[in-house]
C-alpha positions in Angstrom: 0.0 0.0 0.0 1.4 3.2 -0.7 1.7 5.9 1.8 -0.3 8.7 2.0 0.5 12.4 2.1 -0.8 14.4 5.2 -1.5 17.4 3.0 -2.8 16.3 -0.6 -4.9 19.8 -1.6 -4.1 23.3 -2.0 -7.2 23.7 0.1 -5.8 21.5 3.1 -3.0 23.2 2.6 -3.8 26.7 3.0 -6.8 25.5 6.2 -3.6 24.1 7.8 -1.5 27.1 7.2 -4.3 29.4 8.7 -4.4 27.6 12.0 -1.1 28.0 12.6 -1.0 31.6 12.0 -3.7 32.1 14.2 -2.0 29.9 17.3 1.8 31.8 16.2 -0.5 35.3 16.7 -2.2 34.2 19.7 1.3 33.0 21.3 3.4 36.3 20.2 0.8 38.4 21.4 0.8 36.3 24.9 4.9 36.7 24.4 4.1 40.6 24.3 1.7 41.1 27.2 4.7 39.0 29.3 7.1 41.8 27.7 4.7 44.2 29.0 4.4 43.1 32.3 8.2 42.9 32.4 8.8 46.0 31.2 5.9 48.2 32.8 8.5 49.1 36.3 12.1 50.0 35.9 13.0 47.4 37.9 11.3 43.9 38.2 10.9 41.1 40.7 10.9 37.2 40.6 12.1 33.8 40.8 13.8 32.2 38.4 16.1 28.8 38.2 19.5 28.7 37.5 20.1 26.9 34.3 23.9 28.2 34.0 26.7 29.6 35.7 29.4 31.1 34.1 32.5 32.1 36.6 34.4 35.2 36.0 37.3 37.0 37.9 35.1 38.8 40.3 31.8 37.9 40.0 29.2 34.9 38.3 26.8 35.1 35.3 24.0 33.5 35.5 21.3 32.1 32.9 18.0 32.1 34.8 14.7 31.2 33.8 11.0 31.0 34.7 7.5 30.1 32.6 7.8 33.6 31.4 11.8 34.5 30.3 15.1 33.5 30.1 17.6 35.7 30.4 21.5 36.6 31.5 22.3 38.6 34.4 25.2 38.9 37.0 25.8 38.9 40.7 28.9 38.3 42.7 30.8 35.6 44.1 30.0 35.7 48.1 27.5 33.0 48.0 27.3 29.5 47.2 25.1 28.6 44.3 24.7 25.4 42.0 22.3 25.1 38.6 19.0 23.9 38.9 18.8 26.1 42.3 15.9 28.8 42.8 17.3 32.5 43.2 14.6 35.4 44.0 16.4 38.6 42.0 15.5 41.7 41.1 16.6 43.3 37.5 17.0 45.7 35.4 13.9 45.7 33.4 13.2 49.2 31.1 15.4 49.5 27.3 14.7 45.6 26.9 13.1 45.6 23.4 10.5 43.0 22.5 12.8 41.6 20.2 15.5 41.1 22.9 13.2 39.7 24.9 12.2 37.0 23.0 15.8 36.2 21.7 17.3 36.2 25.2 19.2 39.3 26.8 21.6 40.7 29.5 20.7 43.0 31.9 22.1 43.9 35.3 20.8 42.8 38.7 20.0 45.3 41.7 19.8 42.9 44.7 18.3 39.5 44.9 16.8 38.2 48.2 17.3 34.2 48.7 18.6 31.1 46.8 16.7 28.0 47.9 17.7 24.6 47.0 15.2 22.9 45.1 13.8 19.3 46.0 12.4 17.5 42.8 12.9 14.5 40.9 15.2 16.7 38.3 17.2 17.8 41.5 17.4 14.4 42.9 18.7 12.8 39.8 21.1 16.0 39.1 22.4 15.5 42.6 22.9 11.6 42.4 25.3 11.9 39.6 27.0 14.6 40.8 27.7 12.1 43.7 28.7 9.0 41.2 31.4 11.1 39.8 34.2 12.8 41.3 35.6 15.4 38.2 32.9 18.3 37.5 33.8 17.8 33.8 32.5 14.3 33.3 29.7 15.8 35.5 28.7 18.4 33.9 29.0 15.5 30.4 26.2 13.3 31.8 24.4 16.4 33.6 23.9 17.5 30.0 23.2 13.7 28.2 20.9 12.8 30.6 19.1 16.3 31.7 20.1 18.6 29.4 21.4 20.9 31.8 23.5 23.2 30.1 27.9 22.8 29.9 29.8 25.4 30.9 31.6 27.4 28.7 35.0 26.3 29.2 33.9 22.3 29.2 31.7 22.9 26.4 34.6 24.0 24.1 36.1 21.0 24.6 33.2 19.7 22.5 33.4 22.0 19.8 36.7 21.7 19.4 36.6 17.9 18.7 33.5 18.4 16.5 31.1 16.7 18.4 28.7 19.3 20.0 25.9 17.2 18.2 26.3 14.6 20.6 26.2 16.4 24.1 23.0 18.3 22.7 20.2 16.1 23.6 17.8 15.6 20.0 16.7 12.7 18.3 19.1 10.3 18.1 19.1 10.5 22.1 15.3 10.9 22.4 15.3 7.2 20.1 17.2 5.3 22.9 15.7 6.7 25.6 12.5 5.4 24.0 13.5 2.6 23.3 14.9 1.4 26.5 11.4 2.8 28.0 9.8 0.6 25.0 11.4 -2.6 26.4 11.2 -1.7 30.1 7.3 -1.3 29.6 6.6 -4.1 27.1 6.5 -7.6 28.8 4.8 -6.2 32.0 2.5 -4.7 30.0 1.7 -8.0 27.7 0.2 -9.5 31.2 -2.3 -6.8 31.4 -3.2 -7.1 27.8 -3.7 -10.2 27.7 -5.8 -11.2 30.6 -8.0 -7.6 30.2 -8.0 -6.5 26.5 -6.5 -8.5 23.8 -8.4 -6.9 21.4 -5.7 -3.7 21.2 -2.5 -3.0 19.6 -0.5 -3.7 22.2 2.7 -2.5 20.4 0.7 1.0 19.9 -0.5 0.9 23.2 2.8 1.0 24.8 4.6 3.5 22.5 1.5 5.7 23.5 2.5 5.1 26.9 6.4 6.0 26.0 4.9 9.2 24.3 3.6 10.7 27.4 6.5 9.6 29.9 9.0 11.3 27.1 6.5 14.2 27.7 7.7 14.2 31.2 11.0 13.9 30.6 10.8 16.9 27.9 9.0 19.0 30.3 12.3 18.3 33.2 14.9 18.9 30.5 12.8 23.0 30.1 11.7 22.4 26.6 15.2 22.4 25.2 14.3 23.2 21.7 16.4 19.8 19.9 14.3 17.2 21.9 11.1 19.8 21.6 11.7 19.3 17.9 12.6 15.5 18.1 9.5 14.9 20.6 6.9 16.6 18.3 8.6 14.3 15.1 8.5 11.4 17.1 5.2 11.8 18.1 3.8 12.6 14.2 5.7 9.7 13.4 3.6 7.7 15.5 0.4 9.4 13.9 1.5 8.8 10.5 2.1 5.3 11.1 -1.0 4.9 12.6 -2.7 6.8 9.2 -0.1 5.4 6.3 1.2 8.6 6.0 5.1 9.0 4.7 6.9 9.6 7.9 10.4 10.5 6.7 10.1 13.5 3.9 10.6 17.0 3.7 7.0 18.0 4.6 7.2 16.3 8.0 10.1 17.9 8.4 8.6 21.7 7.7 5.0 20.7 9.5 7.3 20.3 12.9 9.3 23.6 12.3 6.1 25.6 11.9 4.1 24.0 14.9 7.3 24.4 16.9 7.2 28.2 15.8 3.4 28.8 16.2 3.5 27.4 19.6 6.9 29.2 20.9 7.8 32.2 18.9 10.9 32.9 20.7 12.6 29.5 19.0 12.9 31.6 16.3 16.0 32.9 17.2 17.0 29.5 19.0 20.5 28.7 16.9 19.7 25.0 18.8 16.5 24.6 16.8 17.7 25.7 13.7 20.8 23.4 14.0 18.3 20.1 15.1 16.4 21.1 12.1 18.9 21.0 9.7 20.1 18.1 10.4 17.3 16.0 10.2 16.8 17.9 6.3 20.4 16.8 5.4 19.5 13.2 6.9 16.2 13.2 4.8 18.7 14.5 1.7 20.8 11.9 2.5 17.9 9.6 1.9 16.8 10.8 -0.7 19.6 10.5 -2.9 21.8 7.9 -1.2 18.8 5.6 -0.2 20.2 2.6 -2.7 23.7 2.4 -1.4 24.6 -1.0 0.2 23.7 -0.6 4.1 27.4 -1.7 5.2 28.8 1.1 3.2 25.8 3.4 4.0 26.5 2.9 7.6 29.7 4.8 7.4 29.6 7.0 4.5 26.3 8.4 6.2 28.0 9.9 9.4 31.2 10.8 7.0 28.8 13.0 4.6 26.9 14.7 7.7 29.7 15.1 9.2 31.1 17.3 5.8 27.8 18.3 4.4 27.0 20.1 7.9 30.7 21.8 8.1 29.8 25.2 6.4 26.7 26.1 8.1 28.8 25.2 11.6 31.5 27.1 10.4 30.0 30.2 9.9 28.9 30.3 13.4 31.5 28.1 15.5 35.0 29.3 13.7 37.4 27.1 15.8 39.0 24.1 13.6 41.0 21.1 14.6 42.4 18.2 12.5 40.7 16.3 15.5 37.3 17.1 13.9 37.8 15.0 11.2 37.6 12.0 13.5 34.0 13.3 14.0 32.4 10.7 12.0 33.9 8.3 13.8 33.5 9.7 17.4 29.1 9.9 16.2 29.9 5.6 15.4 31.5 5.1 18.6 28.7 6.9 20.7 25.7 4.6 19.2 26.7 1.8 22.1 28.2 4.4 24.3 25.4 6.4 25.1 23.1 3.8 25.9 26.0 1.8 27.7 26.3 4.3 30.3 22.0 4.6 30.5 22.6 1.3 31.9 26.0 2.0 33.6 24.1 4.8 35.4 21.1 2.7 36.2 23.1 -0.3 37.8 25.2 2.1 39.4 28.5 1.7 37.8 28.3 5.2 36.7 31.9 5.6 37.3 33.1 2.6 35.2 34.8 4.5 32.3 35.6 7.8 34.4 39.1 7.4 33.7 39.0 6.8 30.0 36.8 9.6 29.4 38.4 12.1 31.3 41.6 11.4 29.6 39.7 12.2 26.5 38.3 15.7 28.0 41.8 16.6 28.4 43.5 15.7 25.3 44.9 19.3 24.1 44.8 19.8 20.4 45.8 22.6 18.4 42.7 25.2 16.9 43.0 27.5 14.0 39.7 29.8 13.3 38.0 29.3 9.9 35.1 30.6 9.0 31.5 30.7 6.8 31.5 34.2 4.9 27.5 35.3 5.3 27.7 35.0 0.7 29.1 31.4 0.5 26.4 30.6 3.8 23.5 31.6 1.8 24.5 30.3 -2.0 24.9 27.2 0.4 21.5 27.2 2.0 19.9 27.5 -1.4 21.5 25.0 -2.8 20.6 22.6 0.0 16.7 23.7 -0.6 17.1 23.1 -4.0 18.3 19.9 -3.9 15.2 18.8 -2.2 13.3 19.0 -6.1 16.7 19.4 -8.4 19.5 16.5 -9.1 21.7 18.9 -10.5 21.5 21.5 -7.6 22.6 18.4 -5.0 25.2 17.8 -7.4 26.5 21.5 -6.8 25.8 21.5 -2.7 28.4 18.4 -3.0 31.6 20.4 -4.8 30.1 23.0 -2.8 30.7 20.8 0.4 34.3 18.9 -0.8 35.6 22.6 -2.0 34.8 23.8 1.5 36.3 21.4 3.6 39.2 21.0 1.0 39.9 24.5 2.3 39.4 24.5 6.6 41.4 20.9 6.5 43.7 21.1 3.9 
């Protein structure tokens, strides 16, 4: 049977395309009446919790957040304070345009009253491995696999440098084990209850529906990061169009979850960490759609090698540090297929520790960087040619010298 499309008519089409403009205007305008309110008193007062801490000579910057901002601020270094932790501040509020506000800003602090420790299940679980290892770097590692609590900036260049921020950033290829280990956790206790009280179901769709809503859970403890918001909402239409015989994996599925991500939260917009989860997944379906024939074996490798290179420019132009290191990229994305879920179970049987050593001897490998970067002309010819790809042979046939002259040039 052949699959279906999810939007066949011009008609469907432009009913679908309505609805989201109408949600996107109903949530910008709710973003503006929270700029209002922010911006009605020179000074404004709230809690917020700590998602970052960045240490400087004399004083700490923190990234704090609430259900109504997210923002940068700074305060100095007399007290003790750890992420996830609730601090009650009071800012800087008036010259904060709406569009800084939805993008993200810095703004100065006047005093702030408390920091309380919070006591939740994200806290618990932030605190436990904390305890199961002794360096903050491989902390801070499995802090950000596991929870998505953001890496400092120090540790987190450690990552770009190699070439492998991808994998620390929690998105789909993380959000597919972690589903699949609840898949098979939930599965054969769940057979006994299907088959003594109703049979009659899908059992298999039963359970990924129950995997759906504990992934909510977990999406709503990791803040919404916008990668696993964007994997989540795929993984979740994917489950739909299975159920429908709709085609899953194509371009359309891939712009339906970029605009319900956008009509729902505006402010991803300017999220560089949506933008790079979404690109990624249209050079994956690229990949399929040209490379879809090769001989799996072969496939297996060349895929992560042509990522890995296809995805260089667009990095480049915002991330400028090179290594030679980064060409072992492709190989590092391989290796961390079994290690990611190896230390999901590691973690769970409390042998967090077991590879500590090894890892932390990888953290501190020192490597020389040079700066390469994007020019904003060779970004955009780039872009286009990747979009026009999607319906020409001959334009994926120019992203690819594109691609080879490029990383001719930053490696060679």
């Amino acid at each position: 049977m052949n699959s279906l499309q999810l939007i066949s008519t011009k008609k469907q089409l432009i009913s679908f395309l309505l609805i989201l403009l109408a949600v996107f205007t109903f949530n910008i305008f709710y973003e503006y009446f929270k700029y209002k309110d922010f911006t009605k008193e020179e000074v404004y007062l709230d809690t917020y919790e700590v998602l970052n801490i960045y240490e400087k000579e004399d004083f700490l910057v923190l990234k704090l957040q609430n259900e109504k901002l997210s923002f940068f601020t700074s305060i100095d270094k007399e007290n003790s304070i750890e992420k996830l932790d609730l601090i009650t501040i009071a800012v800087l509020s008036r010259g904060v345009s709406f569009y800084e506000f939805l993008k993200g800003f810095y703004t100065k602090s006047i005093f702030y009253e408390n920091i309380e420790k919070v006591h939740s299940f994200k806290t618990m679980v932030f605190h436990k491995i904390n305890t199961l290892h002794k360096e903050e770097k491989i902390q801070e590692l499995f802090n950000a696999l596991f929870l998505a609590i953001p890496i400092s900036k120090e540790n987190r260049q450690i990552y770009t440098d190699f070439g492998i921020s991808h994998l620390i950033a929690i998105s789909g290829f993380h959000l597919s084990i972690i589903s699949f280990i609840i898949f098979i956790l939930l599965f054969y206790p769940y057979s006994f209850f299907h088959g003594k009280y109703f049979p009659y179901r899908n059992k298999k769709a039963d359970v990924v529906l129950i995997t759906i809503f504990i992934l909510l859970y977990y999406l709503y403890l990791t803040n919404l990061v916008p990668s696993l918001l964007r994997s989540f909402i795929m993984f979740t239409l994917a489950f739909l169009y299975l159920r429908s015989n709709i085609k899953v994996f194509s371009f359309e599925s891939l712009a339906i979850t970029l605009l319900i991500i956008l009509s729902l939260f505006p402010k991803y917009l300017f999220s560089i960490s949506l933008w790079f989860s979404i690109s990624g997944v249209f050079y994956i379906f690229l990949y399929i759609h040209y490379f879809k024939t090769l001989p799996k074996l072969f496939s297996l490798v060349f895929f992560n090698f042509w990522i890995f290179f296809v995805f260089n420019p667009i990095v480049h132009f915002f991330f400028p540090n090179t290594s030679y290191e980064q060409l072992l990229s492709p190989f590092f994305t391989l290796f961390f297929t079994l290690f990611y879920p190896f230390e999901i179970v590691l973690h769970l049987i409390g042998l967090a520790s077991f590879l500590d050593e090894y890892i932390l001897m990888f953290l501190n490998y020192k490597m020389d960087i040079y700066e390469v970067s994007t020019s904003w002309q060779f970004c955009i010819s780039y872009v286009l040619f990747s979009l026009f790809s999607i319906y020409s042979k001959k334009s994926f046939i120019i992203l690819n010298i594109l691609l080879v002259i490029f990383n001719i040039k930053i490696f060679f």
